[in-house]
DRENFIGU-864081 format. One record per residue (C-alpha): residue in three letters; residue number from 1; x, z, y. Coordinates in pm, whole numbers. Each point is the difference from the previous one (the first is absolute). Layout:
residues N
NODE   rest    nr        u        w        v
NODE    ALA   NUM        X        Z        Y
...
END
This chain:
residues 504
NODE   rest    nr        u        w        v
NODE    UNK     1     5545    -1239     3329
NODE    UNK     2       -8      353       12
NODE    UNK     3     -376      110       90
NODE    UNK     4     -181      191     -199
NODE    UNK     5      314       75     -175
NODE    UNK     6       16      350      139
NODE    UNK     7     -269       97     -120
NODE    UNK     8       62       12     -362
NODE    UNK     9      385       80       59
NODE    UNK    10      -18      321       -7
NODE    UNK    11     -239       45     -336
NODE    UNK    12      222     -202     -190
NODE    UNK    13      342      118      132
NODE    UNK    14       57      229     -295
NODE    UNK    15     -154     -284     -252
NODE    UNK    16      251     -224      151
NODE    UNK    17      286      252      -74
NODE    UNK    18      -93       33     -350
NODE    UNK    19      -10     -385      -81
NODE    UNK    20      289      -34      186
NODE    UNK    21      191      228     -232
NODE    UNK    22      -87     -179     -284
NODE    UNK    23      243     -263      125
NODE    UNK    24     -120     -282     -178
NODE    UNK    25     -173     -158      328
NODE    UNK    26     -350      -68     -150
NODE    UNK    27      116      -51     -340
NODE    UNK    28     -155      303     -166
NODE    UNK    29     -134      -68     -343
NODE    UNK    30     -389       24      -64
NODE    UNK    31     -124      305       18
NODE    UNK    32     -222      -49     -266
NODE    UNK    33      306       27     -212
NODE    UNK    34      188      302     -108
NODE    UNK    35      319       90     -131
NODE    UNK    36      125      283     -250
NODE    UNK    37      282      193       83
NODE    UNK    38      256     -170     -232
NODE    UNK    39      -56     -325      239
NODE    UNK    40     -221     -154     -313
NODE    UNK    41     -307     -186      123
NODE    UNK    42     -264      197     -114
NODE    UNK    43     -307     -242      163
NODE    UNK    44     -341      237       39
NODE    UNK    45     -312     -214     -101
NODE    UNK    46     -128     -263      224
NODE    UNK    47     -219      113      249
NODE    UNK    48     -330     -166       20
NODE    UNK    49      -94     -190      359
NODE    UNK    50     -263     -169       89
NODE    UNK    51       29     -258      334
NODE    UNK    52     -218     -214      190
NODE    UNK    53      151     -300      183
NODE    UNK    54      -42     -332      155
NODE    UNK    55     -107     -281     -244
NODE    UNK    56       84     -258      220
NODE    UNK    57     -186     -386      -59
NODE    UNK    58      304     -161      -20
NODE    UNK    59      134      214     -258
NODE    UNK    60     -266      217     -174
NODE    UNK    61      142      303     -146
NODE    UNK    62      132       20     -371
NODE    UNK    63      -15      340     -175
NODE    UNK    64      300     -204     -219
NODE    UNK    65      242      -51      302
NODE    UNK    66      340       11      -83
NODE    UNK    67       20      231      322
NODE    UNK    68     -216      291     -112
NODE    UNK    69      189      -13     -385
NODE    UNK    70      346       54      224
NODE    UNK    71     -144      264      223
NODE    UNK    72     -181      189     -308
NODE    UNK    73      359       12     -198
NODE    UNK    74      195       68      312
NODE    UNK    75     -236      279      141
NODE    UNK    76     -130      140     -308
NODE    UNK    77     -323      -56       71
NODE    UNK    78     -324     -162     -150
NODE    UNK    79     -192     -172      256
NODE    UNK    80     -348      -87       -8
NODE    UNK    81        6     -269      211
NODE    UNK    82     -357     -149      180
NODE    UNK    83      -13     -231      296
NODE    UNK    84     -290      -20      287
NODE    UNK    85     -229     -231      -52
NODE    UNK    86     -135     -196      287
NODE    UNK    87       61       92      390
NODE    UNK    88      246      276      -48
NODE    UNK    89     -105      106      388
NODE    UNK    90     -330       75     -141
NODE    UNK    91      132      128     -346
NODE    UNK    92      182      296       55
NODE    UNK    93     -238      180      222
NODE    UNK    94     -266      -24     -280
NODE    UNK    95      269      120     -286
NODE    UNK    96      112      268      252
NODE    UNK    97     -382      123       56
NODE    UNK    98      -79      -29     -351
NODE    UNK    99      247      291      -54
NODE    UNK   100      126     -180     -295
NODE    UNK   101      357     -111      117
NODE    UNK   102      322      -69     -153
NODE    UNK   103      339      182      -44
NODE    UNK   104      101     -260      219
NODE    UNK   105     -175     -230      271
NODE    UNK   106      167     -334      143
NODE    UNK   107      -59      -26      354
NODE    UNK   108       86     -204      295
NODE    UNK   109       27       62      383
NODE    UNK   110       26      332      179
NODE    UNK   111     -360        5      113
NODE    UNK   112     -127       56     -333
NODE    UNK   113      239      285     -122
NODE    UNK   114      -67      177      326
NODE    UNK   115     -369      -26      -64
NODE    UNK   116      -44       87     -344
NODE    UNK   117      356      238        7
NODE    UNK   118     -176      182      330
NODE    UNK   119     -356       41     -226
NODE    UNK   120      189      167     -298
NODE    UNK   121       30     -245     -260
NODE    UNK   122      409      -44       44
NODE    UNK   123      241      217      -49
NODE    UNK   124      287       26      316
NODE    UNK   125      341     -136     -232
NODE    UNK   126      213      253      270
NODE    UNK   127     -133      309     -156
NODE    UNK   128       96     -119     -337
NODE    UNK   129      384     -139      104
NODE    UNK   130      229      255     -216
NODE    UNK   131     -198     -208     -309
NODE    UNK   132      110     -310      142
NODE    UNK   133      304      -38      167
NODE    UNK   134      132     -338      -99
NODE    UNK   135     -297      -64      245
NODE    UNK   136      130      240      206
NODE    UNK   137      331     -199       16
NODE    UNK   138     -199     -291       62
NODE    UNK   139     -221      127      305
NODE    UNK   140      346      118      153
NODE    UNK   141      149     -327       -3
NODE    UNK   142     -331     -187       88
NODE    UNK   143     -171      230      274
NODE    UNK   144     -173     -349      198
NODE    UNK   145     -188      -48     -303
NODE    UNK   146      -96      389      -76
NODE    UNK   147      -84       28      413
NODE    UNK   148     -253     -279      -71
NODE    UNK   149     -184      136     -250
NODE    UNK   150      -17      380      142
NODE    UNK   151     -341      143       86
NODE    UNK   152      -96      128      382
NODE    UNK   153      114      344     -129
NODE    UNK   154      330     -110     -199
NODE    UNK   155     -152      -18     -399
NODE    UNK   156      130     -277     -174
NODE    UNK   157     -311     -120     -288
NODE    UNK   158      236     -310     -157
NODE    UNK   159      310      -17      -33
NODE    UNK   160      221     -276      196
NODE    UNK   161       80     -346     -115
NODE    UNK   162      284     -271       96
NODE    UNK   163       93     -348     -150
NODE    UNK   164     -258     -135     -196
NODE    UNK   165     -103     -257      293
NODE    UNK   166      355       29      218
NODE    UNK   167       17      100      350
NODE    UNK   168     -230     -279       82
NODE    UNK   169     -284     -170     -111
NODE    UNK   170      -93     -323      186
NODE    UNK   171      170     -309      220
NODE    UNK   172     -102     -281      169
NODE    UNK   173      132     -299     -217
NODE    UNK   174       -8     -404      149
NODE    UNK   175      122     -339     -164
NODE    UNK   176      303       34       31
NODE    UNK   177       67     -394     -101
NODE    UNK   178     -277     -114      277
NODE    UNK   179      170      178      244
NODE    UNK   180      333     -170     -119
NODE    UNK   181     -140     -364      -22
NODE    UNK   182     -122        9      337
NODE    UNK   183      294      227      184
NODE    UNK   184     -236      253      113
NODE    UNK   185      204      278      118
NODE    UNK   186     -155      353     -109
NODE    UNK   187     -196      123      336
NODE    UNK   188      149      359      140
NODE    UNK   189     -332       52      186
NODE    UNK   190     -383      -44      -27
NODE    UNK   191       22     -264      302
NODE    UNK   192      201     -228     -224
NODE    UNK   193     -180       89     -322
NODE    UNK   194     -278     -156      159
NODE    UNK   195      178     -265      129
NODE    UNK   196      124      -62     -400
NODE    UNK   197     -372        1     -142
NODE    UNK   198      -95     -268      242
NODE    UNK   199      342     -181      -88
NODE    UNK   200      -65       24     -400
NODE    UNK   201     -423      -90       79
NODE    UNK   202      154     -339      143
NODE    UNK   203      164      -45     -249
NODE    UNK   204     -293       71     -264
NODE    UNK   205     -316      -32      175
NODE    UNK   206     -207       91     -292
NODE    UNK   207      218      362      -18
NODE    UNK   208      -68      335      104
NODE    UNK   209      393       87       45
NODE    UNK   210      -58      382        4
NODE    UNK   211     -241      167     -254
NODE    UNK   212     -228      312      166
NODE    UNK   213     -232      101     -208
NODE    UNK   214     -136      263      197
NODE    UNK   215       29      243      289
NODE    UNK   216      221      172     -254
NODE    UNK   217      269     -192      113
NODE    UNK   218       23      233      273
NODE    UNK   219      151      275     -225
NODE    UNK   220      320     -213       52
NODE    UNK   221      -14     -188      301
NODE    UNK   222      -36      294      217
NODE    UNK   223      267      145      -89
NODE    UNK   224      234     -297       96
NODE    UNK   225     -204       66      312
NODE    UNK   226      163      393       91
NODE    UNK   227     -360      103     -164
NODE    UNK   228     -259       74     -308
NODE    UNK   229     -301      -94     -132
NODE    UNK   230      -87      344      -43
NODE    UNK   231       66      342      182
NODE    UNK   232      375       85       -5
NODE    UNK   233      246      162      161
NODE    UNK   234      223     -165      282
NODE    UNK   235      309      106       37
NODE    UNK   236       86      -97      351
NODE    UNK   237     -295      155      142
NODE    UNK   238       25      320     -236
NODE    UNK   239     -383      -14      -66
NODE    UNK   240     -249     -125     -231
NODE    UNK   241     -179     -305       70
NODE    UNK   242     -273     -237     -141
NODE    UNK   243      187     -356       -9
NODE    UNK   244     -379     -251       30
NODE    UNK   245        2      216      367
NODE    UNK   246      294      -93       84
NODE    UNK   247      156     -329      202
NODE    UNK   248      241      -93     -196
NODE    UNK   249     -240      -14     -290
NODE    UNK   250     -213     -248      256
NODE    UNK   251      322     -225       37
NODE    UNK   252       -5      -13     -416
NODE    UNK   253     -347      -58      -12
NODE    UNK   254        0     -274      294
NODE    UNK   255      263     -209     -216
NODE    UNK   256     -239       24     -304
NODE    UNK   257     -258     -127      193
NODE    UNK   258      173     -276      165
NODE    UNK   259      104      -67     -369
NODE    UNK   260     -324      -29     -144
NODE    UNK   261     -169     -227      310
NODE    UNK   262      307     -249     -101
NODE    UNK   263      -65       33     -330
NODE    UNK   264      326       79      -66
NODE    UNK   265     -168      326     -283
NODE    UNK   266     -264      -96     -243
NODE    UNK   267     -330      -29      170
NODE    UNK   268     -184      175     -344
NODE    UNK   269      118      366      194
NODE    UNK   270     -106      263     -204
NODE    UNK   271     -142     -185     -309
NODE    UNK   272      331     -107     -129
NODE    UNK   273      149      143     -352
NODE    UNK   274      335      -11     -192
NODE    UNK   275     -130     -364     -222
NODE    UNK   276      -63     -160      353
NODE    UNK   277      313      152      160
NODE    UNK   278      253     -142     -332
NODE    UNK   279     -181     -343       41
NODE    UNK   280      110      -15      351
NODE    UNK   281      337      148      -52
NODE    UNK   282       79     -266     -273
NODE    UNK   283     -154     -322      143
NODE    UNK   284      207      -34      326
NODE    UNK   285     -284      173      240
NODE    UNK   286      115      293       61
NODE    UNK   287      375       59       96
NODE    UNK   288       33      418      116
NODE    UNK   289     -211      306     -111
NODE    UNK   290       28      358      -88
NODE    UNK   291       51       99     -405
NODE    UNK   292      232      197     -233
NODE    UNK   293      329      -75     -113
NODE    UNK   294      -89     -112     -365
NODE    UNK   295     -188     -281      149
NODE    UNK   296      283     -230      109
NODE    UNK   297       24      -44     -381
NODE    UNK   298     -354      -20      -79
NODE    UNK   299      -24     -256      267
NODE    UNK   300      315     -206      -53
NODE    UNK   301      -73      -28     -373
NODE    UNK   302     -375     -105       51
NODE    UNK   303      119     -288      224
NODE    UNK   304      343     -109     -110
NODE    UNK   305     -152     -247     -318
NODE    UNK   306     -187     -186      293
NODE    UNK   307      239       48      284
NODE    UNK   308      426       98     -105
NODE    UNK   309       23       69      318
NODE    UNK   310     -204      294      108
NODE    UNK   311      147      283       68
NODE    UNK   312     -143      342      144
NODE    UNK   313      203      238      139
NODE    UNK   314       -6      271      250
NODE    UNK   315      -77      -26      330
NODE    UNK   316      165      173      282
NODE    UNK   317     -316      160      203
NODE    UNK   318       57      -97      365
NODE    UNK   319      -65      258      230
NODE    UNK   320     -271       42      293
NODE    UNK   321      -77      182      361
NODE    UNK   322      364       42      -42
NODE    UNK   323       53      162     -262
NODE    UNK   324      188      -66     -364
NODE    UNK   325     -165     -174     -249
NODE    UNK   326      -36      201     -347
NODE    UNK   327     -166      -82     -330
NODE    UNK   328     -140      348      -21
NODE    UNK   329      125      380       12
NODE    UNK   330      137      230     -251
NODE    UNK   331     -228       13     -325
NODE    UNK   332      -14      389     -107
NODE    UNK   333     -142      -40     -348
NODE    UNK   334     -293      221      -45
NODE    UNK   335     -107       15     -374
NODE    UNK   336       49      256     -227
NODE    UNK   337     -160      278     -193
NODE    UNK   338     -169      315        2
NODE    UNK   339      -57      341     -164
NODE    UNK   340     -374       80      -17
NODE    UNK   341      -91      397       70
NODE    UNK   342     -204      -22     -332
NODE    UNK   343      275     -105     -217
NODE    UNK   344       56      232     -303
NODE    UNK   345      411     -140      -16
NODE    UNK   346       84        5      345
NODE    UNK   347      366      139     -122
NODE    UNK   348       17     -279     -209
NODE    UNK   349     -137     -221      322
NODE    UNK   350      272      114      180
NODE    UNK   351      302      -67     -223
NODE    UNK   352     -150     -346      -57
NODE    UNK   353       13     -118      334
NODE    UNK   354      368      160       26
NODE    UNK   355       81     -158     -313
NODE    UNK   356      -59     -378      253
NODE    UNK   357      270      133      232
NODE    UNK   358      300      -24     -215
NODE    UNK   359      245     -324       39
NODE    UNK   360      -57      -16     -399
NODE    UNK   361     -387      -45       79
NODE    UNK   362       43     -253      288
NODE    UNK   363      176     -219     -220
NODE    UNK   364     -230       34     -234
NODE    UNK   365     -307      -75      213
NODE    UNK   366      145     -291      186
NODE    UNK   367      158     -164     -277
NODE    UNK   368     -149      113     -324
NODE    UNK   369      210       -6     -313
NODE    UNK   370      302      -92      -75
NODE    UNK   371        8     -301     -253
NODE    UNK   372     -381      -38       38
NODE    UNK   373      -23      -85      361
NODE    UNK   374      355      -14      139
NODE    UNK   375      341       39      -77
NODE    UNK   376      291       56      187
NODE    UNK   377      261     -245       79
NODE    UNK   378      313       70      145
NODE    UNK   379     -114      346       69
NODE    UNK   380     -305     -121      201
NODE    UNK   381     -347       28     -127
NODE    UNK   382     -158     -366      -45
NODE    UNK   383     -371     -107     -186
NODE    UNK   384        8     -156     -281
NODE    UNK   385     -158     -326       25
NODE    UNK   386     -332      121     -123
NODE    UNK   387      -44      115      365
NODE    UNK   388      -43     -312      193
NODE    UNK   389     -195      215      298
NODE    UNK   390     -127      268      104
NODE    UNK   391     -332      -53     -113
NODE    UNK   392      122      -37     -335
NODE    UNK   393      194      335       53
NODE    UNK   394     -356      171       58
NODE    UNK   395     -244     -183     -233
NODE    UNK   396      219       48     -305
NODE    UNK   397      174      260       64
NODE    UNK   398     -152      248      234
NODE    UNK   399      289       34      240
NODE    UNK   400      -53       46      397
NODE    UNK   401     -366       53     -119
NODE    UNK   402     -161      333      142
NODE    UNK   403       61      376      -77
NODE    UNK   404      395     -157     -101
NODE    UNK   405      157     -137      317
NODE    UNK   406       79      371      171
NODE    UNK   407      388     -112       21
NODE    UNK   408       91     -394      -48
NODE    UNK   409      302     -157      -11
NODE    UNK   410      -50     -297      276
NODE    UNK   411      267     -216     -172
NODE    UNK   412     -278       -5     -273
NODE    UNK   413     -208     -192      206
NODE    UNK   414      279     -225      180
NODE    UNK   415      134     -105     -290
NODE    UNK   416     -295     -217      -90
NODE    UNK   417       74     -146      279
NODE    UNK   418      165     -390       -9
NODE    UNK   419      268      -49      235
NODE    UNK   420     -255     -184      240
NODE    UNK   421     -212      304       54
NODE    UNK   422      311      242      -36
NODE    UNK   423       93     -180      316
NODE    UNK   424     -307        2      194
NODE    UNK   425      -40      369     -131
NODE    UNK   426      366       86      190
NODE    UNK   427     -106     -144      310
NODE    UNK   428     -342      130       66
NODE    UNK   429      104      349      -84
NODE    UNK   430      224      -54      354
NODE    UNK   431     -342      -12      177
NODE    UNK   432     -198      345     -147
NODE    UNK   433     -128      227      238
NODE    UNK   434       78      380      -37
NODE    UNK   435     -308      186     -191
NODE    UNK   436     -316       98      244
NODE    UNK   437      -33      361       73
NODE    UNK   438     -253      182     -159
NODE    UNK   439     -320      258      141
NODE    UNK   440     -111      182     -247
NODE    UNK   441     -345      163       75
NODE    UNK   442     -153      331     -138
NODE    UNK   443     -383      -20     -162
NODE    UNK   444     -167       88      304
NODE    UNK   445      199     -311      206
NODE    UNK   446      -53     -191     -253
NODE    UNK   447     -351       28       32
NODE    UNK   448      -20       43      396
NODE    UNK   449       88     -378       41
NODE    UNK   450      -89     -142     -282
NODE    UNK   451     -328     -163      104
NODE    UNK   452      145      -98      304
NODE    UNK   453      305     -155     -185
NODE    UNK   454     -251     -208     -178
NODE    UNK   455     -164     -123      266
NODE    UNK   456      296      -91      204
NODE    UNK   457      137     -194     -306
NODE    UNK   458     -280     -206      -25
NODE    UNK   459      -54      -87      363
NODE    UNK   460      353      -77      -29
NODE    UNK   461        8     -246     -298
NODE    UNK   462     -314     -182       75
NODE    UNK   463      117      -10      388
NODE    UNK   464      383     -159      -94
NODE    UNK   465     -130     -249     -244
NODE    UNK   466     -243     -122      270
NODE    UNK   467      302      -15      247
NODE    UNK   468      181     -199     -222
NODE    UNK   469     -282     -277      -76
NODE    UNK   470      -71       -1      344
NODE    UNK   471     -372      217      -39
NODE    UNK   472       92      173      250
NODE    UNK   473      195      -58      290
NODE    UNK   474      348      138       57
NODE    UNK   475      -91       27      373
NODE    UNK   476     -189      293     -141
NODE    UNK   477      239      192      -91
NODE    UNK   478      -22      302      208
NODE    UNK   479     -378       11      -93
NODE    UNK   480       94       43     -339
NODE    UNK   481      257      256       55
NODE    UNK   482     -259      206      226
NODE    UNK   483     -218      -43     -329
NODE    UNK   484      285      221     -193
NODE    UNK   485        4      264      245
NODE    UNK   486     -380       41      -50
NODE    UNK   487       40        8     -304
NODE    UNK   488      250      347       22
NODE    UNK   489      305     -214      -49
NODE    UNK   490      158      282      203
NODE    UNK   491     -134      283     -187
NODE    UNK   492      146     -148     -312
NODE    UNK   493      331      -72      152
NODE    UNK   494        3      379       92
NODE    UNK   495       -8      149     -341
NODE    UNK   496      267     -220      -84
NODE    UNK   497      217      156      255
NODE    UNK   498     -137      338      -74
NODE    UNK   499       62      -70     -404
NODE    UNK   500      353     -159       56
NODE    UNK   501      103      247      219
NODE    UNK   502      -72      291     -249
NODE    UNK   503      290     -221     -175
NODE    UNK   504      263        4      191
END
């Protein structure tokens, strides 16, 4: 993907040059470290950091973290390490209006970099790139993920990220030895999907063969469909368009429906959670849903005491309105940190977060350290047996947690895989759509459509969940889409245009 690109080409052409002579290819060492003339290490005191990240509720941060003791040695740094308590959403806004920020801030999605970046509280990486340039190697060799984080006017507030979660992030899974037992073939369409969920609810009349939740389920159906559950960008048409307008999205929505009349999905839509959704999954009454590839071994060992048999595995997504069936598009990794404009060490900021672009630190950070977490066998890195799962990997550890994850090595991840989900894992990464484009809007757009971009995405949600329970009648469909353009459906679509062609 190349928009955007050009924007910030030309500022960092002569940054590029200089990394580029150092010839190591992003394997600079921290610049928090010195050397003497003589080529004796002559280390410079730590530098003192303090960062705010993520504590995430499934594993709370641990100033102790065996990641933070590598990163301190191998950056020469002391880091003060705190972690957002609460909704992060509504966290760093208050911290940032306090005035009383961090060296570093831990942030996630572009919206919020652009806001806070465009008020003044970040500091724009691309003026600081001759202090960085093992990122600078990085950003060269990963522009998709630098384009996606770039402001309206080319700043980049947080530096990239790739790995920590792969290229990919969810797939629609089904039981696998169901499907087996009763030589159900895997359906290449919705038409026959259907046609299977009436099949398996024969077959187990007290089942609800697919799991839907909620009208969430649209964020991957549609886009079997040739559309979104959101505003996006189609390619054939060269425009941007608002997919719960659109046909295609009515076809989707129509199979849900028919779906739920059958009671082919749970009838408990919208009041459904993950201990309801397991019990199904594990008690032969639900056979197909949407969920992430470390479940197939959650679920398989929950239910293999009671039942040696079960197996979950990916499911090839069938495809509909004639298009190809995908589990999802391109997952661009958006997490990272940030240099606050009030830091006193922002040189010291800046060679940290180069210091996570080295090959030395993405070993590091994905697998920890040698003899305590992994070793290497046959020349390939392998965890020890302590780490059982990823979980484990984060809880005790502190690796793929936030602030760490800027450059992860993938195989990390897949090699906690068993040969079941290594399998599944193969296959479903056949049927991953390219990444979305991206509009990225100024302050003043932002603002221009923001109330009507909340209105129009609640008339949408409560209007599709009432489609699919049968509230309201499909028949009255064009009402409803009439209902978007009053509420400035078009207007909205517009600065997207206006926003994305500023891009190109």
């Amino acid at each position: 993907m190349s928009r955007k690109w050009s924007i910030i080409a030309a500022s960092i052409l002569t940054v590029s040059m200089v990394a580029g002579c150092s010839g190591n290819n992003g394997n600079n060492p921290p610049a928090n470290n010195v050397e003497t003339n003589n080529g004796a290490d002559n280390e410079a005191p730590p530098a003192e950091l303090s960062m705010m990240v993520q504590s995430h509720a499934a594993w709370p941060l641990q100033e102790d973290w065996l990641v933070y003791e590598l990163l301190e040695d191998y950056a020469n740094v002391e880091l003060e390490v705190s972690g957002y308590q609460g909704n992060w959403w509504e966290a760093i806004p208050l911290i940032i209006a306090s005035g009383d920020m961090p060296d570093l801030m831990w942030m996630s999605g572009p919206d919020i970099i652009h806001e806070n970046g465009g008020n003044g509280a970040l500091v724009d990486l691309l003026e600081h790139m001759d202090k960085m340039p093992n990122l600078q190697a990085f950003i060269d060799d990963h522009p998709e993920e630098t384009n996606s984080l770039l402001s309206h006017d080319g700043k980049l507030y947080m530096h990239p990220a790739h790995g920590a979660f792969g290229d990919w992030d969810g797939l629609w899974l089904h039981r696998e030895d169901i499907f087996k037992k009763h030589n159900i073939a895997t359906p290449a369409t919705y038409d026959e999907l259907y046609d299977v969920l009436v099949q398996l609810k024969e077959l187990y009349p007290d089942s609800y063969p697919l799991y839907i939740a909620d009208w969430g389920a649209m964020n991957q159906i549609a886009l079997s469909f040739g559309t979104n559950n959101s505003y996006y960008y189609n390619e054939e048409a060269g425009e941007w368009r608002f997919g719960p307008s659109e046909e295609s999205y009515r076809e989707a929505l129509q199979f849900l429906a028919d779906a739920y009349q059958a009671k082919l999905i749970p009838q408990e839509f919208g009041n459904l959670d993950n201990n309801k959704r397991n019990e199904l999954v594990t008690t032969d009454k639900t056979f197909i849903l949407f969920g992430y590839i470390n479940n197939i071994d959650t679920y398989n060992n929950l239910a293999r005491e009671a039942n040696p048999d079960f197996k979950m595995a990916q499911f090839t997504p069938p495809g509909g309105a004639g298009h190809e069936g995908i589990h999802g598009e391109k997952f661009i990794f958006q997490q990272g940190l940030t240099v606050t404009t009030t830091s006193k060490n922002k040189d010291a900021a800046f060679a940290f977060i180069d210091s996570l672009f080295t090959e030395e630190a993405r070993e590091m950070l994905s697998w920890g350290k040698e003899g305590v977490t992994y070793e290497k066998v046959d020349g390939k890195n392998q965890y020890l047996p302590e780490i059982t799962d990823t979980a484990v990997r984060s809880i005790e550890y502190g690796l793929r947690t936030a602030g760490v994850s800027a450059w992860f090595d993938n195989e990390a991840n897949v090699s906690l895989f068993n040969e079941e989900t290594k399998a599944s894992y193969d296959e479903a990464s056949k049927h991953i759509g390219p990444a979305p484009e991206v509009a990225v809007f100024s302050k003043e757009e932002r603002e221009a459509i923001s109330i009507k971009r909340e209105a129009i995405d609640k008339y949408t949600s409560e209007n599709v969940s009432k489609f699919i329970i049968g509230q309201r009648p499909l028949t009255e469909w064009d009402a409803y889409v009439e209902g978007l353009h009053n509420l400035g459906m078009n207007d909205v679509l517009q600065v997207f245009e206006e926003a994305y062609a500023r891009s190109e």
